[in-house]
C-alpha positions as CSV (number, residue, x, y, z in Angstrom):
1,X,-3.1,9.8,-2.5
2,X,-3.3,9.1,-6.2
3,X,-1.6,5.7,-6.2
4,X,-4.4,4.8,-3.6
5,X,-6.9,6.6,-6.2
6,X,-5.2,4.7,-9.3
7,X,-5.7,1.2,-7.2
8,X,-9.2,1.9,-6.7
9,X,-9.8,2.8,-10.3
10,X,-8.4,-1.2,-11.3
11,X,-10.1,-2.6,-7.7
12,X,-12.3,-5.1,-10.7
13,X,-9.2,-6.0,-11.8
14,X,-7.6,-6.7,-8.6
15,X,-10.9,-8.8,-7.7
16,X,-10.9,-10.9,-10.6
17,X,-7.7,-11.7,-9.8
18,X,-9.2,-12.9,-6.5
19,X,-6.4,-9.9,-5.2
20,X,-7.5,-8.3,-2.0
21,X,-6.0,-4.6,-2.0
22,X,-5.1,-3.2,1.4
23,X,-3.2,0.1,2.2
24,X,-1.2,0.7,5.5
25,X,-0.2,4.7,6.2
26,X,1.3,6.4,9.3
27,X,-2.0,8.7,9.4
28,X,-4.0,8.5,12.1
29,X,-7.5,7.0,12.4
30,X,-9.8,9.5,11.8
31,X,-7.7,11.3,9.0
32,X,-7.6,7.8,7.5
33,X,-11.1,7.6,7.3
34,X,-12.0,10.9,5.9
35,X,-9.6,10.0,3.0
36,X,-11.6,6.7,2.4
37,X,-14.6,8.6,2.5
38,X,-13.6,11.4,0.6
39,X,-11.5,9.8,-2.0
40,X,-13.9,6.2,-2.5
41,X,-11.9,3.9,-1.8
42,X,-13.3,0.1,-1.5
43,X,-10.5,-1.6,0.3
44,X,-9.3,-1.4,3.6
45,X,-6.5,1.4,4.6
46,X,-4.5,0.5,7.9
47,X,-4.3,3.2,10.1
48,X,0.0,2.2,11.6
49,X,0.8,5.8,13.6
50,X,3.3,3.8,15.8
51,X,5.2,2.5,12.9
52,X,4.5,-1.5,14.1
53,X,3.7,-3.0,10.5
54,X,5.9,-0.6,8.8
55,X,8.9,-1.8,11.4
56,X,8.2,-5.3,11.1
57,X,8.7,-4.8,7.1
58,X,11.9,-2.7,7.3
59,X,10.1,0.5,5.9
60,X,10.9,2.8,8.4
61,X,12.2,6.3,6.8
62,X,13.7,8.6,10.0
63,X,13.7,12.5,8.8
64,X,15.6,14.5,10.3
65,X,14.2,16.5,13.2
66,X,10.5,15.6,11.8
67,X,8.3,12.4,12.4
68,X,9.5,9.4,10.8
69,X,7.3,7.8,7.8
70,X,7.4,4.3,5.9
71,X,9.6,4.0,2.5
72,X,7.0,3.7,-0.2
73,X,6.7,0.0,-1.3
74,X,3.9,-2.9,-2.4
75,X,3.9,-6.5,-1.4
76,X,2.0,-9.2,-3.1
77,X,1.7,-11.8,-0.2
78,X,0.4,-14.8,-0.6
79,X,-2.8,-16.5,1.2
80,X,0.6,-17.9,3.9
81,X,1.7,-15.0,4.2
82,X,4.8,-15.4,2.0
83,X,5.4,-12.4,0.3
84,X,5.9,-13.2,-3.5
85,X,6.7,-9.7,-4.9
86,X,7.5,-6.3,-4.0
87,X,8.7,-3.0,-5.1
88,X,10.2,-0.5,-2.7
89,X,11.5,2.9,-3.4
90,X,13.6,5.6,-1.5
91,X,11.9,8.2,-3.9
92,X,8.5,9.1,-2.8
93,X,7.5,9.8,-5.9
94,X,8.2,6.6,-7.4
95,X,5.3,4.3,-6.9
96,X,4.4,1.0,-8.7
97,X,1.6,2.0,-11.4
98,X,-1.4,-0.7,-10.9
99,X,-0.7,-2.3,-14.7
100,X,2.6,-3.5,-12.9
101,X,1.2,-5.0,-10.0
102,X,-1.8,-6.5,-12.0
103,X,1.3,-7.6,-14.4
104,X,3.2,-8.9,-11.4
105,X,0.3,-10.6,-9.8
106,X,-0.3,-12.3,-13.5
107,X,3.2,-13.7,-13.1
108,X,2.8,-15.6,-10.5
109,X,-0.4,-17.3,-11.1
């Protein structure tokens, strides 16, 4: 939750950048939603329970005898869909701190 936090704390950054900011997490709807609420967010958070964008970018993590999960990662894709950048992690800890994507973004202007 805090790398959503930490994304929306930089959103004006993100939006100067003409950078829309979405999130996609195995939680269902309704949790979703009470984490938007709760938390502030201003961007959209995908609600992908059945895995379907997190398959169709390879970031499917299978646990052992408990419900499998997405690999962390961010994409900067592109207004084509071309994705220009990205950061993926096997450590869940590990997450891309928004200077780095703002700095990533920057790069490819």
């Amino acid at each position: 939750m805090f790398e959503l936090q930490g994304l929306q704390l930089r959103k004006a950054d993100f939006d100067r950048r003409n950078t829309a900011v979405l999130a996609v997490v195995v939680d269902p709807v309704e949790q979703n939603a009470g984490v938007v609420r709760d938390v502030g967010l201003e961007y959209h958070v995908l609600s992908d329970p059945d895995l379907t964008v997190i398959e169709a970018y390879g970031l499917r993590h299978d646990r052992h005898g408990e419900p499998s999960i997405s690999r962390p990662a961010t994409f900067l894709i592109d207004r084509d869909g071309v994705v220009r950048w990205r950061n993926v992690t096997e450590n869940f800890r590990l997450r891309p701190k928004p200077d780095a994507v703002l700095a990533a973004i920057d790069s490819l202007s």
